[in-house]
C-alpha positions in Angstrom: 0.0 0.0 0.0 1.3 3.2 -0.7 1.3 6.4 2.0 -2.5 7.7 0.7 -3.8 4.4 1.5 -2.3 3.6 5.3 -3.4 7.1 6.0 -6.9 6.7 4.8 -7.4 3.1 6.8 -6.0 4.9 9.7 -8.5 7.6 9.8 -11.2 4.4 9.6 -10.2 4.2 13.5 -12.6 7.0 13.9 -15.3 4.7 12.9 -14.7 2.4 15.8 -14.2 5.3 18.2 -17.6 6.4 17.4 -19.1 2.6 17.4 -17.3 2.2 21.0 -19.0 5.3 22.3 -22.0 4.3 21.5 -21.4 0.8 23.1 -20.3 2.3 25.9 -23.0 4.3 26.7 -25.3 1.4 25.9 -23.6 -0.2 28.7 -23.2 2.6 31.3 -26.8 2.9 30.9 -28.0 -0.4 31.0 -25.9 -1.4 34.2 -26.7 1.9 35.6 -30.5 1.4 35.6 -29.8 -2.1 36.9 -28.5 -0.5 40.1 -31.2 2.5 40.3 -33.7 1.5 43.0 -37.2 1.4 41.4 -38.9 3.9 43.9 -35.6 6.8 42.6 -37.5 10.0 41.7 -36.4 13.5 39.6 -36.0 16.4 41.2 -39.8 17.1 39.8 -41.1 13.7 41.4 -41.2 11.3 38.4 -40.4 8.0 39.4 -38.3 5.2 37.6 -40.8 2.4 37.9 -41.3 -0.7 35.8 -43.4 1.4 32.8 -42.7 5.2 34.0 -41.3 7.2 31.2 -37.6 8.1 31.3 -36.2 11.8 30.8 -32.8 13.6 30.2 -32.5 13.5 33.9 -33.3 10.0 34.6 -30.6 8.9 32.1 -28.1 11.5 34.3 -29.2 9.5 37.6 -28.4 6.2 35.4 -25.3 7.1 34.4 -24.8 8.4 38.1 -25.2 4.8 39.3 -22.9 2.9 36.9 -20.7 0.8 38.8 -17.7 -0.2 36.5 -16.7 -3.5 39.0 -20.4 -5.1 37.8 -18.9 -5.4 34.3 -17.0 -8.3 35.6 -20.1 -10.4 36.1 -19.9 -13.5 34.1 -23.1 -12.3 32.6 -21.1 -9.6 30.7 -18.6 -11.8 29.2 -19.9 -10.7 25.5 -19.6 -7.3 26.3 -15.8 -7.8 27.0 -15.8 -9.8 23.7 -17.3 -6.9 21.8 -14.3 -4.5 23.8 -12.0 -6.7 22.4 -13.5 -6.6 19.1 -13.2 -2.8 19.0 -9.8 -2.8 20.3 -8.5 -5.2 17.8 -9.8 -3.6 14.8 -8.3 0.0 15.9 -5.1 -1.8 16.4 -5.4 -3.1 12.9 -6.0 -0.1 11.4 -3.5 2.2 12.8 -1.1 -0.3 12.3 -1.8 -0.3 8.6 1.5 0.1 7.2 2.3 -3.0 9.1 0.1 -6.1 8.4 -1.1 -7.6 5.5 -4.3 -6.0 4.5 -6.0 -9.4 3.7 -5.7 -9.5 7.6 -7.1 -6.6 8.6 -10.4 -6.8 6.0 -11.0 -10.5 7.1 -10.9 -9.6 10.9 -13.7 -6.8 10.0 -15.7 -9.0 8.0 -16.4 -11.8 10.2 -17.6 -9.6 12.6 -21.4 -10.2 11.7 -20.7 -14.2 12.5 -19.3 -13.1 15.9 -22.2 -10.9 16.4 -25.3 -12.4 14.5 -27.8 -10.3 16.4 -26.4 -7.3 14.5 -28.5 -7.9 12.0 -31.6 -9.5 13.7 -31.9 -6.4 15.9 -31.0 -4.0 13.2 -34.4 -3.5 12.1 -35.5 -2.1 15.7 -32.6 -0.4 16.8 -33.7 3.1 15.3 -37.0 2.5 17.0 -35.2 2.4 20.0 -32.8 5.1 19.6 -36.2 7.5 18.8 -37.6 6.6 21.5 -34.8 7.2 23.7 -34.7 11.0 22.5 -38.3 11.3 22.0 -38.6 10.7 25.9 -40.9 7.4 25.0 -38.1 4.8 26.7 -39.4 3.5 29.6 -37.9 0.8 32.0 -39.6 -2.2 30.3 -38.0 -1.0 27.4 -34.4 -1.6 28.9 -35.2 -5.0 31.0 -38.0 -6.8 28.7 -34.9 -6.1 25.3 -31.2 -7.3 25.0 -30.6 -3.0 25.5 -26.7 -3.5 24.5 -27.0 -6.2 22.2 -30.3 -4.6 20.6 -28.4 -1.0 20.1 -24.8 -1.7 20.1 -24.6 -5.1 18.1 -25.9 -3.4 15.0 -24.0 -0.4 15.2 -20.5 -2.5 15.3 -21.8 -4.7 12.5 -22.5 -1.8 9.9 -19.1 -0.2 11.4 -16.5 -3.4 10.6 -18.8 -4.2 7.2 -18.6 -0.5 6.5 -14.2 -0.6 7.0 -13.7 -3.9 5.4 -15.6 -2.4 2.2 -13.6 0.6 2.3 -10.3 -0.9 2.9 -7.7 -0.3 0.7 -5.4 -2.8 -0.3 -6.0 -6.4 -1.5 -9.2 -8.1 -0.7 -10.3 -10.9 1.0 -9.6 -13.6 -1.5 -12.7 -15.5 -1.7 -12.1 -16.1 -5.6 -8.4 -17.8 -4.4 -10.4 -19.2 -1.3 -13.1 -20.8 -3.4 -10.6 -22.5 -6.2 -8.2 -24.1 -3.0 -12.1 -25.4 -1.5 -12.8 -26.4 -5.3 -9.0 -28.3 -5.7 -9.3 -29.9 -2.1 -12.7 -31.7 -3.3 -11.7 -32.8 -6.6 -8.8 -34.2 -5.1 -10.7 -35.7 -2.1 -13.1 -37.0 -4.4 -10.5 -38.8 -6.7 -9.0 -40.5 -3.8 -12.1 -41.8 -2.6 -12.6 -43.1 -5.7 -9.2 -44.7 -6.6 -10.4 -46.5 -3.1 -13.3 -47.5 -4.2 -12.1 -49.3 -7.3 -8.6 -51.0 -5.3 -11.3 -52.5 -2.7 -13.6 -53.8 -5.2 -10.4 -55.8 -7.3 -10.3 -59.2 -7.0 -7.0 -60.3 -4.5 
């Protein structure tokens, strides 16, 4: 790759900072509702009950109540996965000039078989978003759904899909890929064959 092109995938690395910010706050928030009592009120009375409707200030007291040491619940071992995820691919790309970029544009590729609710949940995560800002988010809305998975998943997906499209440098091969699967069973099949036929002589 010449000079234009490591600087270019570098500046992809802004991508993931803006898919980890938005993971993180998925996270901040969802853990920090978990540890808001359901009887916590506003400073105009609204309550944070089951159904009540959540405002700008409830999210403040949410993200007031995020304890960080809870993320080391076993429970949250996907979450670290999708922290490594992020970390990996910004190492990847700053470090451009470096590694083969068949590498780096596999890595973000496969990210939608690590993360297959990306796309399940992609169709409702702007529904969820609006009704975040709208003020229409309730409590329900953050127990009853998979909040990180249903917001942050998606986000990640389109991100890596997004950078291993936009990648310059050499692709990921499948045409190579394909004709080594497409030798491998012609062979395999001729040797099950020549099997076949030294069984079935006569000793």
């Amino acid at each position: 790759m010449n000079d234009s092109d490591v600087r270019f995938n570098r500046w992809l690395a802004v991508l993931i900072l803006a898919s980890f910010i938005i993971f993180a706050m998925t996270v901040v928030l969802r853990l920090g509702l978990g540890a808001t009592p359901y009887d916590t009120t506003s400073s105009t009375g609204q309550t944070m009950g089951f159904n009540d409707l959540l405002d700008a200030e409830h999210y403040a007291i949410m993200i007031g109540n995020f304890q960080p040491a809870k993320l080391f619940r076993l429970e949250y071992a996907y979450e670290w996965l999708m922290f490594m995820a992020h970390l990996v691919g910004a190492w990847l790309l700053l470090s451009a000039d470096r590694l083969p970029p068949r590498l780096s544009r596999w890595f973000f590729a496969v990210q939608a078989v690590f993360f297959p609710l990306g796309f399940l949940a992609l169709p409702f995560m702007p529904f969820i978003v609006f009704n975040c800002f709208a003020g229409r988010m309730d409590r329900e809305g953050f127990v009853d759904i998979p909040f990180i998975w249903a917001v942050a998943h998606p986000v990640w997906v389109i991100t890596a899909l997004v950078i291993a499209f936009a990648y310059r440098g050499a692709g990921v091969g499948l045409a190579r890929l394909w004709g080594a699967l497409v030798q491998a069973a012609q062979a395999g099949t001729r040797t099950f064959v020549n099997t076949l036929r030294q069984t079935a002589q006569p000793p």
